[in-house]
C-alpha positions as CSV (number, residue, x, y, z in Angstrom):
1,X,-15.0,-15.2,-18.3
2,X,-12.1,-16.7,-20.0
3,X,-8.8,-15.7,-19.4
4,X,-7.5,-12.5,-21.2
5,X,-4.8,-12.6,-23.5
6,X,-2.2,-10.3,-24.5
7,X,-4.0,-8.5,-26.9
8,X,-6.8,-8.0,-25.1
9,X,-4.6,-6.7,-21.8
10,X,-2.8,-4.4,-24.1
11,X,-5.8,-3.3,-25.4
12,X,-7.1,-2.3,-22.0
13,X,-3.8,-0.5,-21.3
14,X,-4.0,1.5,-24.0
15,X,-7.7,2.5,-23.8
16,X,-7.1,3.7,-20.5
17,X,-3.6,5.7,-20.9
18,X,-5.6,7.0,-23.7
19,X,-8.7,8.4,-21.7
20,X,-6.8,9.0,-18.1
21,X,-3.3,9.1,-18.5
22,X,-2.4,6.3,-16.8
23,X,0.0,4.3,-18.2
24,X,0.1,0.1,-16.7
25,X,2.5,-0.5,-19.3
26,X,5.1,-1.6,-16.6
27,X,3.3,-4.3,-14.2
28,X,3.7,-8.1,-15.2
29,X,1.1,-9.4,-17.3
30,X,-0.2,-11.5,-14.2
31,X,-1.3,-8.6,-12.1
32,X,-2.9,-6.9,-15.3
33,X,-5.2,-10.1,-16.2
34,X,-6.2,-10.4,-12.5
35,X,-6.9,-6.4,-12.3
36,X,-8.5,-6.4,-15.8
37,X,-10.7,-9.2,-15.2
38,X,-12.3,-7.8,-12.1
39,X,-12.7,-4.7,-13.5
40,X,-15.3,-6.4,-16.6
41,X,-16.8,-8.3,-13.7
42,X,-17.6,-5.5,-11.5
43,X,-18.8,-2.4,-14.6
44,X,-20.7,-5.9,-16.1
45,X,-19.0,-6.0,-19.1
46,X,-19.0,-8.8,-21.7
47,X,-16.4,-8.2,-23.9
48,X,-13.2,-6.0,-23.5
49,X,-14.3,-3.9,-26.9
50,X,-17.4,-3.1,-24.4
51,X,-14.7,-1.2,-22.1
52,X,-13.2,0.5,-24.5
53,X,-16.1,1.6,-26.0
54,X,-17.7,3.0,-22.3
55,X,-14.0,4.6,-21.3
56,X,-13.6,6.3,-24.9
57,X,-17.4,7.6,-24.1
58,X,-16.3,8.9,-20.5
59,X,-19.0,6.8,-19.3
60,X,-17.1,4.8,-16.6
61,X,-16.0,7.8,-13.6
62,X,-12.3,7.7,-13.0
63,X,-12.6,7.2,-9.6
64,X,-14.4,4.2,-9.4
65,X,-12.7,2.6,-11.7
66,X,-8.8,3.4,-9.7
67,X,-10.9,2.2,-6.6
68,X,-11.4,-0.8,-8.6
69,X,-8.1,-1.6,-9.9
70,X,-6.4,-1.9,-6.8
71,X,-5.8,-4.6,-5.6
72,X,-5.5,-5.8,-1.5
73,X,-2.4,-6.6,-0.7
74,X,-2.8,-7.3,3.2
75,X,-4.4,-7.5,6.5
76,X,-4.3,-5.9,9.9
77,X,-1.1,-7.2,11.5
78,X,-0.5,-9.3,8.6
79,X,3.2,-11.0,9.2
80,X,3.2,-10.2,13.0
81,X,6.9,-10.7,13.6
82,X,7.9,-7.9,11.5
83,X,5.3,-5.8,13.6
84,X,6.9,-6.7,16.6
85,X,10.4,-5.8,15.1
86,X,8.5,-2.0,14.6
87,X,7.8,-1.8,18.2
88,X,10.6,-3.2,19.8
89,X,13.4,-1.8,17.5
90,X,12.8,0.5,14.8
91,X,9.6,2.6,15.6
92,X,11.1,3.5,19.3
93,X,14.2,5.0,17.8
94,X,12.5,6.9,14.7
95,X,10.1,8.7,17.6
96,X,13.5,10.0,19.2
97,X,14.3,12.5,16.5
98,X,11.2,15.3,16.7
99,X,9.8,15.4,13.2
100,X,10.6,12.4,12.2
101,X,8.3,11.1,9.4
102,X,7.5,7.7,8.4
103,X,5.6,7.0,4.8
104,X,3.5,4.3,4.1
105,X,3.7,4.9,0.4
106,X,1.7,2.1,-1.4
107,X,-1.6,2.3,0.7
108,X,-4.7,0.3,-1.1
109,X,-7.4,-0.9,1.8
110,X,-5.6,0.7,5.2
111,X,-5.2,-2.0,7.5
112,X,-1.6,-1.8,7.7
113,X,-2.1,2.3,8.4
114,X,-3.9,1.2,11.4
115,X,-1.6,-1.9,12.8
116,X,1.2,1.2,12.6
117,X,-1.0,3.5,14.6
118,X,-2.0,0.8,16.8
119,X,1.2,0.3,17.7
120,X,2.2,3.8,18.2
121,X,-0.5,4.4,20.8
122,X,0.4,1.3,22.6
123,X,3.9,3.2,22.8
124,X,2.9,5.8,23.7
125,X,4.5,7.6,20.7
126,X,1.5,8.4,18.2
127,X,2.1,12.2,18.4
128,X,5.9,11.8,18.5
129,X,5.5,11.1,14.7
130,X,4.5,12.4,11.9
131,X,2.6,9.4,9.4
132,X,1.8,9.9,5.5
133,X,0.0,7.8,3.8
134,X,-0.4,7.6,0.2
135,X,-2.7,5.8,-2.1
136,X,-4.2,6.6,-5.8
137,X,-7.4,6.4,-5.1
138,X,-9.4,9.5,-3.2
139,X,-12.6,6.7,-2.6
140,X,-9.9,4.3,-1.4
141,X,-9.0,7.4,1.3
142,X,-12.3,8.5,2.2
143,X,-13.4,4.6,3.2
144,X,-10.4,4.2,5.3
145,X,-10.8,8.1,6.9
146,X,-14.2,6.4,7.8
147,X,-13.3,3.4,9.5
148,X,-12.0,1.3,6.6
149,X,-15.6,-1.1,6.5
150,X,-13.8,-4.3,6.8
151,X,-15.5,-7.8,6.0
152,X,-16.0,-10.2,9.6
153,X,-13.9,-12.7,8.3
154,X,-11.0,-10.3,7.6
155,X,-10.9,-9.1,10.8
156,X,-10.8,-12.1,12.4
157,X,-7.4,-12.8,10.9
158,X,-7.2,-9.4,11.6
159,X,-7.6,-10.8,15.5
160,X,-5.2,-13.5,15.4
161,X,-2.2,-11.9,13.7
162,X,-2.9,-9.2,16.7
163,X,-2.8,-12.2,19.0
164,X,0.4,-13.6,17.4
165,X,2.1,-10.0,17.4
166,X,1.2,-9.8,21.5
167,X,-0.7,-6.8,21.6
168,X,-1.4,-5.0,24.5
169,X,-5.0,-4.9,25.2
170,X,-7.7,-6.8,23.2
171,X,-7.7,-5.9,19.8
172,X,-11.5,-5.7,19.7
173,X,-11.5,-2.2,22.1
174,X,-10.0,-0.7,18.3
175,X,-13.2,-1.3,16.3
176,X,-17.0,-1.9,16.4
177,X,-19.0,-3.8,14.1
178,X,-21.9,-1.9,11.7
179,X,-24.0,-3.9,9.6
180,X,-22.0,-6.7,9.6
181,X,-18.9,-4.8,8.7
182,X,-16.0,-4.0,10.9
183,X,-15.4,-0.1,11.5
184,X,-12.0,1.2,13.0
185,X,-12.0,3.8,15.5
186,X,-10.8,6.6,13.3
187,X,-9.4,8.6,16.3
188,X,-6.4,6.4,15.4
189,X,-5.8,8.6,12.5
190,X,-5.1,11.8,13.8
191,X,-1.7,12.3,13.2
192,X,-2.2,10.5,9.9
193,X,-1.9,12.8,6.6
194,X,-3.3,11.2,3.7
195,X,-2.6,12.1,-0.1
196,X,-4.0,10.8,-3.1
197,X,-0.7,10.1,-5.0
198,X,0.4,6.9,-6.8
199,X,3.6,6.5,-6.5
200,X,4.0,4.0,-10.4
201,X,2.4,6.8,-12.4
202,X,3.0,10.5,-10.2
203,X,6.5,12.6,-10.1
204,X,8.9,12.6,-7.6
205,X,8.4,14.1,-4.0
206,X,10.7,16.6,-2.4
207,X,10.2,14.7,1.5
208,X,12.4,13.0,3.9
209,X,11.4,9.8,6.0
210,X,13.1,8.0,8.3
211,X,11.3,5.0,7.6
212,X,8.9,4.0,4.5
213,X,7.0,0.7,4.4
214,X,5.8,-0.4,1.0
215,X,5.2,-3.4,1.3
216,X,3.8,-6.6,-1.2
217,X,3.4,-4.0,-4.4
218,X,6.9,-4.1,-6.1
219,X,6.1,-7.8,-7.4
220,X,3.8,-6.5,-9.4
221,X,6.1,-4.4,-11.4
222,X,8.3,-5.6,-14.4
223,X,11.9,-4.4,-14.4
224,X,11.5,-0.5,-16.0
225,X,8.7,0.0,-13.3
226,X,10.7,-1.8,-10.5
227,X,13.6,0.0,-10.9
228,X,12.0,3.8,-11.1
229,X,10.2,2.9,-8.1
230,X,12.8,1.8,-5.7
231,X,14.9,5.0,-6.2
232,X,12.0,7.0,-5.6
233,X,11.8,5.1,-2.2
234,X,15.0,5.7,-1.6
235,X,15.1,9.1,-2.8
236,X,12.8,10.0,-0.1
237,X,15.1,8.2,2.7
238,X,16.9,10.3,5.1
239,X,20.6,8.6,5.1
240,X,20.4,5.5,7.8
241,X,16.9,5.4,7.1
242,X,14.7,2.2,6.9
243,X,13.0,0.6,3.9
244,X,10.3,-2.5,4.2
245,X,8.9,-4.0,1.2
246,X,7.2,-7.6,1.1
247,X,9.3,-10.5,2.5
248,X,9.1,-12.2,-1.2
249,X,10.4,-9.4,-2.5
250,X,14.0,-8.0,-3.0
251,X,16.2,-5.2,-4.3
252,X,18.8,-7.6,-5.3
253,X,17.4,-7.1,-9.4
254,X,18.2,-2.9,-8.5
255,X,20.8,-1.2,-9.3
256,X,19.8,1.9,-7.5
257,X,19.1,-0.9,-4.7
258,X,22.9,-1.0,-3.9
259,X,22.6,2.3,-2.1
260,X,20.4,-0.2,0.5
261,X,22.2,-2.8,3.2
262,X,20.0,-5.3,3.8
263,X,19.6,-5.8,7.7
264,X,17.0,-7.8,8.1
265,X,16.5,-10.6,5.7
266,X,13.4,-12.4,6.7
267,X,11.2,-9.5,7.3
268,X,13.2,-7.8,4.5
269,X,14.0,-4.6,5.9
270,X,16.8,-2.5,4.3
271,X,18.7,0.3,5.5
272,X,20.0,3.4,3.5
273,X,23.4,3.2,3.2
274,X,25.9,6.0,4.8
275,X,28.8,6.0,2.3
């Protein structure tokens, strides 16, 4: 298929605000095209009239189509020395404080939900915390409740980024492999709470968290979308709390971003500012 143009991309944004209420208005033009495209691909669709036609009909389910709009933005223990900073610095001291919550508020396949609870039960800690984890899509949830169904090849990135980080024990005692898929053992989810929430489209939350990762999804965002974003983050931050977003991305283009100190530059990890 050839490459979508403007027209066509607004198109598709308008036919689907139109039939769902969910406005893509706000994410770069890049992200959109490589979203869009997949999604013609996977319903088999020709032509981007065809789409509109089938989503004005109700004939493509909602949820399918959210599952397939997502896009994976990582792998288990992907960046391991930022994982390492979690267990050596950060996650010890957010267990101190009993119900203490930590967000992972941009959640699209799960791996990095189970590097976190990885590391919590190699600490020791897992029940010292509480963990919410929020994605848009209720398929997306249900896959990763059951295991997450990774491809082989995934996980054995999966492996060597667990190698590089210096786990504990070998990373292969956390999954088993079905059908040629690898299944995580889901018993590293109970003191997960998941909710179908998307945090570019839903209202604000009324919670606290001492630490939120969100991490590799704000470059997808122009400026409008960017901007209402981050101070949702950082509404949800407990003064001296922790914020991590990708390590190519920055709140230096945020104006709400100035109530964040930067602590950490290469694994871009920001702290909530006391004054």
């Amino acid at each position: 298929m050839a490459d979508l143009g403007i027209v066509d991309t607004k198109k598709m944004i308008t036919a689907i605000k139109d039939a769902y209420g969910i406005d893509f208005i706000d994410y770069t033009l890049t992200t959109l095209r490589y979203r869009f495209k997949h999604v013609l691909s996977y319903f088999n669709l020709g032509l981007v009239d065809e789409f509109i036609e089938q989503v004005t009909r109700n004939n493509i389910n909602l949820e399918e189509l959210l599952d397939q709009l997502m896009i994976d933005t990582t792998e288990l223990f992907r960046d391991p020395s930022l994982w390492r900073e979690l267990r050596e610095i950060y996650l010890p001291e957010v267990c101190k404080t009993p119900g203490s919550k930590i967000w992972m508020a941009g959640v699209s396949s799960g791996e990095e939900v189970y590097s976190l609870m990885v590391i919590l039960r190699e600490l020791n800690l897992e029940k010292n915390v509480r963990v919410i984890a929020s994605c848009p899509s209720q398929k997306r949830i249900d896959r990763i409740k059951e295991g997450g169904y990774y491809d082989l090849k995934k996980m054995e990135i999966g492996n060597a980024n667990y190698s590089r980080y210096s786990g504990k024990f070998e990373f292969s005692q956390y999954y088993t492999v079905t059908d040629n898929k690898v299944v995580m053992d889901t018993s590293l989810l109970d003191n997960v709470e998941f909710n179908k929430y998307d945090i570019s489209q839903n209202g604000t939350t009324s919670n606290t968290y001492r630490l939120i990762l969100f991490r590799n999804i704000l470059i997808q965002y122009n400026l409008p979308l960017y901007e209402k974003v981050i101070r949702k983050l950082i509404d949800n931050l407990t003064i001296g709390g922790h914020l991590i977003i990708g390590n190519r991305e920055t709140l230096e283009h945020s104006e709400v971003g100035k109530k964040m100190q930067l602590i950490n530059e290469s694994e871009k990890i920001y702290r909530k500012r006391v004054d």
